[in-house]
C-alpha positions as MATLAB code, in Angstrom:
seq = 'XXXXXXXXXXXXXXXXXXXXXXXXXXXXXXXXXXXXXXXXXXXXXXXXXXXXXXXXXXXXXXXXXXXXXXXXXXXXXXXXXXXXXXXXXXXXXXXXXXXXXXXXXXXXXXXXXX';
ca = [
      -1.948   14.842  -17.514;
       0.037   16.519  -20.135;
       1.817   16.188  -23.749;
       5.362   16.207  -24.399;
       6.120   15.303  -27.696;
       3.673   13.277  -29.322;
       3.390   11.240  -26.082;
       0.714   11.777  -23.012;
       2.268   11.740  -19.771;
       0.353   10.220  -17.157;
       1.608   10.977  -13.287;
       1.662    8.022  -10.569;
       2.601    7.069   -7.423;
       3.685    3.509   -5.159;
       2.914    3.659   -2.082;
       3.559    0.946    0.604;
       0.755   -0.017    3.002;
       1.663   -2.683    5.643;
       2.610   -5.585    3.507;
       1.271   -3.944    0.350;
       2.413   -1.909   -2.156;
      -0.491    0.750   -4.043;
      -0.043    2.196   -7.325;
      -1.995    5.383   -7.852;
      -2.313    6.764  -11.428;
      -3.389   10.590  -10.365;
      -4.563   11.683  -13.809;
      -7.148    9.052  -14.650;
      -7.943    7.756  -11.068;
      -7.191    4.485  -11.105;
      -5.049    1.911   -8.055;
      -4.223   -1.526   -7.987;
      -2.444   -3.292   -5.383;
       0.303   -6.144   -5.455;
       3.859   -7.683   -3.816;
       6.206   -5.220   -4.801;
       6.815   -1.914   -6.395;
       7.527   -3.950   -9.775;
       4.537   -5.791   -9.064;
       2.352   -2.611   -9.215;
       4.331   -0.644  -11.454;
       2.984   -3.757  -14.507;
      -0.117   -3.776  -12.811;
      -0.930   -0.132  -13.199;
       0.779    0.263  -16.842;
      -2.010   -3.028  -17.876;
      -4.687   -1.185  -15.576;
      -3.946    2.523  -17.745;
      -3.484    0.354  -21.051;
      -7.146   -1.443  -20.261;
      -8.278    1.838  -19.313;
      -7.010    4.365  -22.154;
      -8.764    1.402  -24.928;
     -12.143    1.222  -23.074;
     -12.142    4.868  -23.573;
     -10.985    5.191  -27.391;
     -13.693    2.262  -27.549;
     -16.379    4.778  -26.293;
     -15.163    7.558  -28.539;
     -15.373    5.638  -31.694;
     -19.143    4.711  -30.525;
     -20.023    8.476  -30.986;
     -20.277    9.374  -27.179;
     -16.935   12.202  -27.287;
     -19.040   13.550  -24.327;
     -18.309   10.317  -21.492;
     -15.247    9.686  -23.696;
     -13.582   13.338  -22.566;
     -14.903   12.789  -19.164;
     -13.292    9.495  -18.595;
     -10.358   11.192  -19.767;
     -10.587   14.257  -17.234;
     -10.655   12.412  -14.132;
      -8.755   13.203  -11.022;
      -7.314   10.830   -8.011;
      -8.959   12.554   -4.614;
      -7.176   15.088   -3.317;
      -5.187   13.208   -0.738;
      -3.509   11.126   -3.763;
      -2.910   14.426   -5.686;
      -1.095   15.946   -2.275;
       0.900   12.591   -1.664;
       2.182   12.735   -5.032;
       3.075   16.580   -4.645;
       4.660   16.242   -1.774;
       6.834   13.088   -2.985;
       7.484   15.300   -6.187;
       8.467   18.521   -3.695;
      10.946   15.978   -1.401;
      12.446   14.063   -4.642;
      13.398   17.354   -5.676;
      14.883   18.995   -2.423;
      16.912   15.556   -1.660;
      17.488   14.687   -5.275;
      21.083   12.865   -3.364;
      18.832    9.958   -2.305;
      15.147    8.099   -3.847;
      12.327    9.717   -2.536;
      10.307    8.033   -0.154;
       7.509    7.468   -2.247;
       8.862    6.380   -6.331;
       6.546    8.698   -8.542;
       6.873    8.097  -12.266;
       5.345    9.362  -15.521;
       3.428    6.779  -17.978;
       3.794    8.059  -21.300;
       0.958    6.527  -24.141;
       0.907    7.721  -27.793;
      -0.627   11.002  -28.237;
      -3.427   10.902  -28.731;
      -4.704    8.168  -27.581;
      -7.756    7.939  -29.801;
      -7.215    5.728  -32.806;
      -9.481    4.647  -35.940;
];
């Protein structure tokens, strides 16, 4: 997760599975599943939009504590290394798509809003 100009920039990743396609969101953990890479892609932008208010709702509740937590988590390590690696190959064969599409979510910074 960073911040680039007033905007938080979430990292993902589609994957495709057999007949599935999996969107990972590496900064806050989350996946969902669908048809096609369009199909996840809106999945996982409602799934971080769901997300990023359940956790402004906790912060305005007084609990900054779970609030920053929910905020600091981390895909497991084998999502973090696919999405390297896709990162490392999109940029040595920038010619042609990588084999896995990686893309960055950005969401007004910062997120938490009276």
């Amino acid at each position: 997760m960073k911040h680039k100009g007033g905007k938080l920039v979430l990292r993902c990743l589609i994957d495709q599975e057999g007949d599935l396609y999996v969107a990972h969101c590496i900064d806050l953990s989350l996946g969902v599943q669908g048809d096609s890479e369009a199909d996840v892609k809106e999945r996982m932008e409602a799934a971080i939009g769901s997300y990023l208010q359940r956790v402004a709702e906790i912060y305005r509740e007084g609990d900054t504590a779970s609030a920053m937590q929910l905020l600091n988590r981390k895909a497991p390590l084998s999502i973090r290394v696919k999405y390297h690696l896709a990162k490392l190959l999109q940029h040595f064969h920038s010619l042609r798509p990588p084999a896995s599409p990686i893309w960055e979510e950005s969401r007004p910074y910062p997120i938490i809003c009276a």
